[in-house]
Residue, then its C-alpha position, 0 to 999 in steps of 0.5 A: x500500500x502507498x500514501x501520497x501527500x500532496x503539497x500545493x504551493x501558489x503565487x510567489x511564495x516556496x515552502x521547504x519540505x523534508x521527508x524520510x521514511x527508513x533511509x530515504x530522505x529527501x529535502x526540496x524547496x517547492x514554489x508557486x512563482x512562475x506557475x499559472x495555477x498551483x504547484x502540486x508536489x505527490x510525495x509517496x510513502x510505503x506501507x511498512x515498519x518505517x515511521x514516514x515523518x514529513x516536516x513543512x515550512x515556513x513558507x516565505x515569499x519567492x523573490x525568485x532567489x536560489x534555495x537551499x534547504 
């Protein structure tokens, strides 16, 4: 079984997001600048053992500036 969570990001602003499951890990900043509608981001996690832990923000405005997470 898998679970996606969806995170929609609008407008000029970008919200960090970081997720790990086991021993995958993954950290993306995710923006609604330049999109003409929402940007929707599908993460999946897998049924098993492993605690899915999913953190989110702030959300602060783009200015269109290069992030790191």
């Amino acid at each position: 079984m898998t679970v996606s969570v969806s995170i929609s990001v609008n407008g000029n602003y970008k919200l960090p997001v970081t997720y790990k499951q086991g021993d995958r890990e993954h950290s993306q900043v995710i923006s609604g600048r330049g999109h003409s509608g929402p940007n929707v981001v599908h993460i999946p996690f897998y049924h098993g053992s492993d605690v899915m832990t999913l953190e989110l923000g702030p959300e602060v405005q783009d200015n269109g500036e290069a992030e790191t997470v």
